[in-house]
Backbone as numpy.savetxt, mean C-alpha at the origin, in Angstrom:
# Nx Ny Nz CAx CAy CAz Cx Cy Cz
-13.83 14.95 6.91 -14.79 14.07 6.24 -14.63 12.65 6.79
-15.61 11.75 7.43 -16.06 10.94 7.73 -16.08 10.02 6.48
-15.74 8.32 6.16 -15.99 7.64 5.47 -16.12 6.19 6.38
-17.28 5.19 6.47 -17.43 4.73 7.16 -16.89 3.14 6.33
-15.76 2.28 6.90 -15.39 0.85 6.54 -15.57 -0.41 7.04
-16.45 -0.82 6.88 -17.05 -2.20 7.44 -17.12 -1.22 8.65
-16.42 -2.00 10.02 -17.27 -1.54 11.05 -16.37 -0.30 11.58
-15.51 0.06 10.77 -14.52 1.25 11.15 -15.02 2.36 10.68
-14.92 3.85 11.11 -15.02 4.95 10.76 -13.45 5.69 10.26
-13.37 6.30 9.02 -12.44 6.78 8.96 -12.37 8.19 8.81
-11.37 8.76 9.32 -11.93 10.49 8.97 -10.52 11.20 8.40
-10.71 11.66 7.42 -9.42 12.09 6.39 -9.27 13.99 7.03
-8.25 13.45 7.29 -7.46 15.00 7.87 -7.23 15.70 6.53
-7.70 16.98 6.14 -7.00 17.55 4.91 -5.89 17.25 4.35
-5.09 17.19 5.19 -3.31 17.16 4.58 -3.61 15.61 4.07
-4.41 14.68 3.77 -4.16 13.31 3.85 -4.68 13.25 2.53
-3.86 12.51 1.71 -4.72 12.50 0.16 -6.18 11.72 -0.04
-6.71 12.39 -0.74 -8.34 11.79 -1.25 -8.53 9.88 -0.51
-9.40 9.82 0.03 -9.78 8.48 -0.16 -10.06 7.89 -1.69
-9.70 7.16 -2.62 -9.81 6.60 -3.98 -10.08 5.45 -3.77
-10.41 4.70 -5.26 -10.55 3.35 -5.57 -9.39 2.31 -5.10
-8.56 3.07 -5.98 -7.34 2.55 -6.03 -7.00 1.81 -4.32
-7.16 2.56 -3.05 -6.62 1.94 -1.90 -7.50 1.06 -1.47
-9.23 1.06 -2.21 -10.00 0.37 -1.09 -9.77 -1.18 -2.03
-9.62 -1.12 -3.34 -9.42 -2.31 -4.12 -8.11 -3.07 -3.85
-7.37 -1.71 -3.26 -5.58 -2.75 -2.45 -5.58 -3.27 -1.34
-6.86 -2.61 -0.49 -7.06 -3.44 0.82 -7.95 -4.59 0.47
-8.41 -5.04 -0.49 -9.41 -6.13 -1.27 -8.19 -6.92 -1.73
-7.45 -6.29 -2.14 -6.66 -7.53 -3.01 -5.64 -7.96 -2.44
-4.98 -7.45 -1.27 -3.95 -7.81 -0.48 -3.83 -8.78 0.44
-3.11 -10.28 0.42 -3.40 -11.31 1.28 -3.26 -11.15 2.48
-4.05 -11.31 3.21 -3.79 -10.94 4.90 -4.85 -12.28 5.69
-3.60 -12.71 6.69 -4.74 -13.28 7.91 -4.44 -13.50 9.01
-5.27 -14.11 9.86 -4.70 -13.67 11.45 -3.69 -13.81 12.25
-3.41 -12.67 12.86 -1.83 -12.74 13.52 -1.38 -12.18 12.80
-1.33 -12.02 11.47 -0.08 -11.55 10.71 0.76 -9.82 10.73
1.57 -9.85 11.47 2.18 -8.74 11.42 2.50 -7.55 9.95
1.66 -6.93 10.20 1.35 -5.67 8.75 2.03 -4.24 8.71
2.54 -4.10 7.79 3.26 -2.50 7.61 2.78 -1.83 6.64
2.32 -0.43 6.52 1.87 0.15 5.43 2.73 1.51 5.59
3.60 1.06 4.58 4.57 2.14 4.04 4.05 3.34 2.94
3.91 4.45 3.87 3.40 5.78 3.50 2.00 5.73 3.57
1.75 5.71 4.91 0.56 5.07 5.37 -0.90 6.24 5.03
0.10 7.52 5.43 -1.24 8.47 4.87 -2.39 8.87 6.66
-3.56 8.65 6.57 -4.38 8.47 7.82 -4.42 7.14 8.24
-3.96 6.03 7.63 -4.16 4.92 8.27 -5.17 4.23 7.63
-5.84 4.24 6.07 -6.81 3.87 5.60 -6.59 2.33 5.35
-5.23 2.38 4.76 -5.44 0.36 4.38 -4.99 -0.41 5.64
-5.06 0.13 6.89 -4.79 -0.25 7.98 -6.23 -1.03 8.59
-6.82 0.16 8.52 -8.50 -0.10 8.95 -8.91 -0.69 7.70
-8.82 -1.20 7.08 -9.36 -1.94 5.72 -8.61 -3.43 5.70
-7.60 -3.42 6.35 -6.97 -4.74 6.32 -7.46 -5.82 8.24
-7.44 -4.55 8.95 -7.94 -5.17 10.25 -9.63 -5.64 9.73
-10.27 -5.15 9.49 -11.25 -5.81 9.17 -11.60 -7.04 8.32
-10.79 -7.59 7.78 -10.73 -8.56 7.43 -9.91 -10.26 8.05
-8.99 -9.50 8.78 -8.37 -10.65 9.91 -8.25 -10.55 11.00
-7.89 -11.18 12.16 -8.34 -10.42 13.81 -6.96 -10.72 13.94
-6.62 -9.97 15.02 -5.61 -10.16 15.81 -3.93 -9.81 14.53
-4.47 -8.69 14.01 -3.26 -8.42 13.53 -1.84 -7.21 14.07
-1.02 -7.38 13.86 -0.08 -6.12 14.67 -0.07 -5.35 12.83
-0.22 -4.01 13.63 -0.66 -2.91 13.02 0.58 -1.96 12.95
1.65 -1.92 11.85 2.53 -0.29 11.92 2.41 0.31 10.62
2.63 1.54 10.73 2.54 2.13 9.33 3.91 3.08 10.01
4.45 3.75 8.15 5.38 4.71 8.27 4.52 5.63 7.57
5.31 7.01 8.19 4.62 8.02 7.29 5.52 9.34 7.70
5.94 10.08 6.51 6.59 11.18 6.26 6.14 12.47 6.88
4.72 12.81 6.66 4.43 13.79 7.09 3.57 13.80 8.61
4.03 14.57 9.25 3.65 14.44 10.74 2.31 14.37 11.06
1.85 15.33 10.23 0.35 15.66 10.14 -0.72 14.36 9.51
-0.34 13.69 9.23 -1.10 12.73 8.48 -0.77 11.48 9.36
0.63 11.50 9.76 0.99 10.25 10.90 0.38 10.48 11.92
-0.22 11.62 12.36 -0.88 11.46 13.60 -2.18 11.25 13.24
-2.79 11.56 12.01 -4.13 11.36 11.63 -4.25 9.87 12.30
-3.39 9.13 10.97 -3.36 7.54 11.14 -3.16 7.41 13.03
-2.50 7.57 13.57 -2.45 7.22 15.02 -4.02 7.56 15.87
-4.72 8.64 15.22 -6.40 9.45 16.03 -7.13 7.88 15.09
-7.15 7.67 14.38 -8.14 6.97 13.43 -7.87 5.34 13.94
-6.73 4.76 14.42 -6.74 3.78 15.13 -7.38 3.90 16.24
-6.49 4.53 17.11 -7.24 4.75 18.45 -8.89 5.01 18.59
-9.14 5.81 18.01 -10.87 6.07 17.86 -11.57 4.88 17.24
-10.83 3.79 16.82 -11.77 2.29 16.48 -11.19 1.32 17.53
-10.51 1.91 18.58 -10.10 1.00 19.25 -9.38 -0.40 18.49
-8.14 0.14 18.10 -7.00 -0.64 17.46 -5.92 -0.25 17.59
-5.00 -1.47 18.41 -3.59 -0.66 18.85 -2.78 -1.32 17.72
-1.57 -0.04 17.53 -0.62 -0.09 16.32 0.19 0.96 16.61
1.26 1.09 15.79 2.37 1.71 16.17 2.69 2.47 14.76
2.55 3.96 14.29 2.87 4.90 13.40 3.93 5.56 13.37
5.25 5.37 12.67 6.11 5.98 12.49 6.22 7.35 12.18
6.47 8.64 12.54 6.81 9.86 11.57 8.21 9.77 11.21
8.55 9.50 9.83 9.52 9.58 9.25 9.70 8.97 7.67
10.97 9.00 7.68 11.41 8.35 5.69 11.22 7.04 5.94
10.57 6.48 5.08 10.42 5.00 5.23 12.34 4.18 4.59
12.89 5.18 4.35 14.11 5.11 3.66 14.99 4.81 4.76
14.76 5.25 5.87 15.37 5.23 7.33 14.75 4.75 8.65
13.66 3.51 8.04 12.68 2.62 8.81 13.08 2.51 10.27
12.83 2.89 11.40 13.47 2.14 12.89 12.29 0.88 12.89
11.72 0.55 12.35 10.79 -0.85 12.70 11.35 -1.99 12.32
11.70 -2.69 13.32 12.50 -4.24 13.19 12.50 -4.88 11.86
13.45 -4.98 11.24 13.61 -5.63 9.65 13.52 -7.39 9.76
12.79 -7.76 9.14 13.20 -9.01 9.36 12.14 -10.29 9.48
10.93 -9.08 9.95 9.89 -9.43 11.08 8.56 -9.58 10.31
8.34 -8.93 9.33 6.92 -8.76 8.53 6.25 -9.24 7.66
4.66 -10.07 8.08 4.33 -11.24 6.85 3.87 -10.26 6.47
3.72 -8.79 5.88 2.85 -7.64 4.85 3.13 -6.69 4.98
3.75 -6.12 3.86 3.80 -5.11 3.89 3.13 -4.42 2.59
2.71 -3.53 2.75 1.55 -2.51 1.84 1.64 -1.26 1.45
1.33 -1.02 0.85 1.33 0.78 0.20 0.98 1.35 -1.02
0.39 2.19 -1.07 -0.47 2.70 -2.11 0.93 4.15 -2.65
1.71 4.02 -3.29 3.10 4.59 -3.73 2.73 5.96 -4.14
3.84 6.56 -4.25 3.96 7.58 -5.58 3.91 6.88 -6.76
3.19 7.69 -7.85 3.10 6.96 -9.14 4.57 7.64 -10.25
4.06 8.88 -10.16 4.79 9.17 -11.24 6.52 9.56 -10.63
7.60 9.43 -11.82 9.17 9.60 -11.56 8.94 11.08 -11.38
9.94 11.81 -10.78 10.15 13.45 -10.59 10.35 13.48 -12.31
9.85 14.76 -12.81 10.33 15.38 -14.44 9.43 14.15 -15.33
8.61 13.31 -14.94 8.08 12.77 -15.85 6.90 13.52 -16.41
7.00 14.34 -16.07 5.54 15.32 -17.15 4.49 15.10 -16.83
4.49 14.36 -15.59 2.19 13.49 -15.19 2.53 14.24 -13.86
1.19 14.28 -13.39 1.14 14.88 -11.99 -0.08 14.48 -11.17
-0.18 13.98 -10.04 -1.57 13.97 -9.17 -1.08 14.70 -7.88
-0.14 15.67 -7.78 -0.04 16.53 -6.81 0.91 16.00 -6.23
1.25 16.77 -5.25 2.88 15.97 -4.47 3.17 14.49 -4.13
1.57 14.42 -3.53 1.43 12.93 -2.80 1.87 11.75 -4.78
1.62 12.31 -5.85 1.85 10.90 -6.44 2.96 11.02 -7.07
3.90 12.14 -6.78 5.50 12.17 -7.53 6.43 11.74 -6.68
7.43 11.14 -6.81 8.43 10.28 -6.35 9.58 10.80 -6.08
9.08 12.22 -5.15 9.97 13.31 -4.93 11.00 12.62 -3.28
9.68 11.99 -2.80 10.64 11.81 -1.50 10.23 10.01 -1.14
9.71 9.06 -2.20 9.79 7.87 -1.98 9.67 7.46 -3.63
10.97 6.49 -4.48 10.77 6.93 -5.41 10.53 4.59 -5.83
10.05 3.90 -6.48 9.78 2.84 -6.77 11.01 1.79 -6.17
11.92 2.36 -6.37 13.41 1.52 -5.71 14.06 1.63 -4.42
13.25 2.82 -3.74 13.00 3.12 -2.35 12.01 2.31 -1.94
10.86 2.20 -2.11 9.67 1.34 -1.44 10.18 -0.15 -1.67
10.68 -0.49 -2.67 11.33 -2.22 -2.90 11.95 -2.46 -1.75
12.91 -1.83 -1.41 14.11 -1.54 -0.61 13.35 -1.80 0.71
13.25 -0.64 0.80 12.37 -1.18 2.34 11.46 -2.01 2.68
10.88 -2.71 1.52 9.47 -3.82 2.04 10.46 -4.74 1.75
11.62 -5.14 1.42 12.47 -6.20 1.59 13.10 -6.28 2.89
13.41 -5.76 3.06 14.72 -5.07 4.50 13.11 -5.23 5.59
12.15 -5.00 5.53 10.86 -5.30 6.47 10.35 -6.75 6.60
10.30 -7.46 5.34 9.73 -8.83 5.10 10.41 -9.70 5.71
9.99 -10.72 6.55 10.30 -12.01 6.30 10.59 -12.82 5.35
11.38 -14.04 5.53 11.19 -14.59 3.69 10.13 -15.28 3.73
9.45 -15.24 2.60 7.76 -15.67 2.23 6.95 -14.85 2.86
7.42 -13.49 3.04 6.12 -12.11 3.55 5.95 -11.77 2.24
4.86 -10.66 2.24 4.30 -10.61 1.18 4.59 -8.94 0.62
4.40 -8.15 -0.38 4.42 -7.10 -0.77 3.51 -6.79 -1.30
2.18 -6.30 -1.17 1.17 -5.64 -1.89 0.94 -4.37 -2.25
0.79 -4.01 -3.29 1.02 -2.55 -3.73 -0.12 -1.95 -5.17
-0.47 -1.17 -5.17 -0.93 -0.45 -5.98 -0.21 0.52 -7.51
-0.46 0.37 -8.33 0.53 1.40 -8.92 -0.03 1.40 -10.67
0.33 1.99 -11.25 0.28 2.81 -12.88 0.51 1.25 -14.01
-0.10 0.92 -14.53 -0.10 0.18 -15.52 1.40 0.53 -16.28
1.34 1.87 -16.62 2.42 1.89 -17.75 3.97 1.84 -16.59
3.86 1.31 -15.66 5.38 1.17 -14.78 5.35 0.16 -14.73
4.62 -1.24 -15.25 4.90 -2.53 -14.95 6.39 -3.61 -15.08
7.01 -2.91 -16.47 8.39 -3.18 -16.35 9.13 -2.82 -15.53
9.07 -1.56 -15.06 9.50 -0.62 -13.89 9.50 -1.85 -12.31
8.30 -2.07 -12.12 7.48 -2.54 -11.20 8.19 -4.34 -11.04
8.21 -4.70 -12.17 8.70 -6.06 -12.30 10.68 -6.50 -12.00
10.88 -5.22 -12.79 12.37 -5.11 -12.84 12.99 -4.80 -11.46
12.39 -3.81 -11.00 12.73 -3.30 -9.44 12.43 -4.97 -8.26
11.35 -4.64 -8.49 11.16 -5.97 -7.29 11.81 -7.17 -7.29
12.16 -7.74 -8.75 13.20 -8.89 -8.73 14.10 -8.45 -8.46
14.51 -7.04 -8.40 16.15 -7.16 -7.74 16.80 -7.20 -6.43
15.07 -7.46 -5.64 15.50 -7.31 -3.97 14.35 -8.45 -3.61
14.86 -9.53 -4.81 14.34 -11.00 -4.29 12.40 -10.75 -3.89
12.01 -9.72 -4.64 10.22 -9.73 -4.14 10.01 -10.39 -5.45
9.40 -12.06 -5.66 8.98 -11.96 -6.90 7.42 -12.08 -6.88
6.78 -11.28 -8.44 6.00 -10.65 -8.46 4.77 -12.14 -8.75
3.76 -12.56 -7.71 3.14 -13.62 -7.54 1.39 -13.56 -8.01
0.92 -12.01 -8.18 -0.26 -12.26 -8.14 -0.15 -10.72 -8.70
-1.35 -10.67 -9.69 -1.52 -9.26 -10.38 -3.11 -8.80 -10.95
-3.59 -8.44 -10.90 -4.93 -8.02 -11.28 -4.87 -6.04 -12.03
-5.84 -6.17 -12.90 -5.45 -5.13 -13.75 -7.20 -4.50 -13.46
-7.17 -2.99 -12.71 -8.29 -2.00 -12.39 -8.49 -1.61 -14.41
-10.15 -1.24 -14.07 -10.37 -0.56 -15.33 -11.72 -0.13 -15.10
-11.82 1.39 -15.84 -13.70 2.07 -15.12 -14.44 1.27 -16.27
-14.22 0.70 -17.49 -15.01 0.39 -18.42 -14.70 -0.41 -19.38
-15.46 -1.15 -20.43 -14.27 -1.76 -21.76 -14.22 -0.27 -22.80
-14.88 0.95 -22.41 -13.82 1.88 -23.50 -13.04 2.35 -22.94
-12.13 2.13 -21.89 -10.95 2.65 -21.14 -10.20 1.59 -21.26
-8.39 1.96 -21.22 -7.72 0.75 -20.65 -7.48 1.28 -19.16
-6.92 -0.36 -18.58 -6.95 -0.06 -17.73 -6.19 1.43 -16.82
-6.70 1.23 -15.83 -6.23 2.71 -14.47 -5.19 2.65 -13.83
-4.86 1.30 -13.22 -4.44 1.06 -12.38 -3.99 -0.74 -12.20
-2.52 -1.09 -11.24 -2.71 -2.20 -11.88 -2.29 -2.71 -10.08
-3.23 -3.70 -9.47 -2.75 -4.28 -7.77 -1.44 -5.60 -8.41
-0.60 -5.93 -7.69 0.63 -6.80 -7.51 1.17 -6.66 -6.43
1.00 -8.38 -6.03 1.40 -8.51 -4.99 2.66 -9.89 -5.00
3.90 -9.50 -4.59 5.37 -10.36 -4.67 5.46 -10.76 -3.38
6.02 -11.60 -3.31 6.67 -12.93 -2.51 8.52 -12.84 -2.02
8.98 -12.25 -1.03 9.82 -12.10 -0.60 10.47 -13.81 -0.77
11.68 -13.99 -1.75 12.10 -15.75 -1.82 11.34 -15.95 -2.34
10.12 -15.72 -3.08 9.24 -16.71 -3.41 10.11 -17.13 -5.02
9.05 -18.65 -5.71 9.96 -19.10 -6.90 8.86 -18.17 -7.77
9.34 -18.27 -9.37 9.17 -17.60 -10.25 7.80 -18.27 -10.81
6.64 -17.49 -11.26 5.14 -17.86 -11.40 4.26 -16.80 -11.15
4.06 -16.26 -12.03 2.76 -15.19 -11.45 1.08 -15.51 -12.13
0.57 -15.31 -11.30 -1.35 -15.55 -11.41 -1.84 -14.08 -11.89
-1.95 -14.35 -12.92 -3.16 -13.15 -13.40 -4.60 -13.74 -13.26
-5.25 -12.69 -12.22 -6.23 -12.24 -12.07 -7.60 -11.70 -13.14
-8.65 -12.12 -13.10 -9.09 -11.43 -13.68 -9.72 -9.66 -13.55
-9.14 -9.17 -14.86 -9.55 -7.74 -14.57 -11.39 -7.62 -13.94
-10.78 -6.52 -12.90 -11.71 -5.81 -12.16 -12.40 -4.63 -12.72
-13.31 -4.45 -13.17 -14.40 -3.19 -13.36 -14.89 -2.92 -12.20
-13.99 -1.05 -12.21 -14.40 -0.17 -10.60 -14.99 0.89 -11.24
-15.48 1.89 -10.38 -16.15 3.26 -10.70 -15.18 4.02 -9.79
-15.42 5.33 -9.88 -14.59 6.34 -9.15 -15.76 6.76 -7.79
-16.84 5.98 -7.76 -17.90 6.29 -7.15 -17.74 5.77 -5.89
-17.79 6.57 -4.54 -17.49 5.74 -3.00 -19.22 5.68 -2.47
C-alpha cells in the first residue's frame, strides 16, 4: 500500500505496522531544521523519516530498527524518494551509531509494559524495547540540547516524565491528541531537551480523526 507525503511516496511493507495518526501528528510536532542530524529509533519503513525530511532540507537521516524486514523497507522507501540515510538492523539497546552526535532523535514506542493486560499487537508491547530502553538510548545518541520527540499513551505520563528525568531528557513541550470532546484524550506528543533547565509548554490539545 502506497501512502503519498507531501512530495514523498511511502509504501508500507506488511510486516511494518499500520500507518496511524499518532506518527503523522509526531512528524508535525517534532522540532526539526536544517542540517540537523535525525535518528528514529524503531524506525519501522521509515515513515517519520520521510515526514521529517520534508519539512527541513539538508538533513542526515538514520533510523534503527529490529526487524530486518521492515529495516530494509525503510532503506527501499528512502532510496525510491531519492534520500540518502543510513538504517540500522538491530536493538536500538546495542546502537553502533555514534553517541554523542544527534540534534533528534524520534520514535513512535511500544506503548504498553509486557503483562499489562492492553495489547495493539507485538509492535505496541515492550517486549523487546521497553520506556527505559528508548530513554537510554536517545540520551547516549543526543547531543546536549538535542532534542527527544516521542509519541506515547496518556496514562504513562508519570512513567514518561519519571524515566526521562533520569537520563537528564527534560520534558520541554507536550501536546495532548484527542478524536473528540466525548473522548479523553488518545494519545499524548512530548518532546525533552537533553541538559535542558526545568519548564514545560503545554500545547494546546489537538482534535485528530483516525481518517488518512
Amino acid at each position: 500500500m502506497d501512502e503519498r507525503l507531501g512530495p514523498y511516496m511511502y509504501h508500507r511493507d506488511p510486516v511494518c505496522f499500520p500507518l496511524g495518526r499518532d506518527s503523522l501528528e509526531l512528524g508535525k510536532f517534532a522540532t526539526v531544521r536544517p542540517q540537523w542530524r535525525v535518528c528514529d529509533l524503531g524506525c519501522g519503513g521509515g515513515v517519520l523519516l520521510l515526514l521529517l525530511a520534508d519539512r527541513a532540507v539538508g538533513l542526515t537521516l538514520a533510523g534503527v530498527e529490529i526487524c530486518p524486514q521492515a529495516a530494509e523497507a525503510a532503506r527501499a522507501n528512502l532510496a525510491r524518494n531519492g534520500l540518502a540515510g543510513t538504517i540500522v538492523t538491530g536493538d536500538l539497546r546495542d546502537c553502533p551509531l555514534p553517541p554523542g552526535q544527534w540534534d533528534l532523535v524520534i520514535s513512535n514506542p511500544p506503548y504498553f509494559p509486557v503483562g499489562a493486560g492492553r495489547s495493539g499487537g507485538g509492535a505496541r508491547m515492550e517486549e523487546h524495547c521497553t520506556l527505559e530502553d528508548l530513554c537510554a538510548a536517545a540520551a547516549r545518541l543526543l547531543d546536549n540540547g538535542g532534542r527527544l520527540a516521542l509519541v506515547h499513551r496518556p496514562e504513562r505520563l508519570a512513567d514518561l516524565m519519571v524515566t526521562l528525568r533520569s537520563h537528564r531528557l527534560e520534558p520541554k513541550r507536550m501536546q495532548l491528541l484527542q478524536h473528540d470532546r466525548a473522548h479523553a484524550p488518545s494519545a499524548v506528543l512530548l518532546e525533552a531537551i537533553k541538559g535542558g533547565r526545568p519548564g514545560l509548554e503545554l500545547l494546546p490539545t489537538a482534535f485528530v480523526n483516525n481518517d488518512l
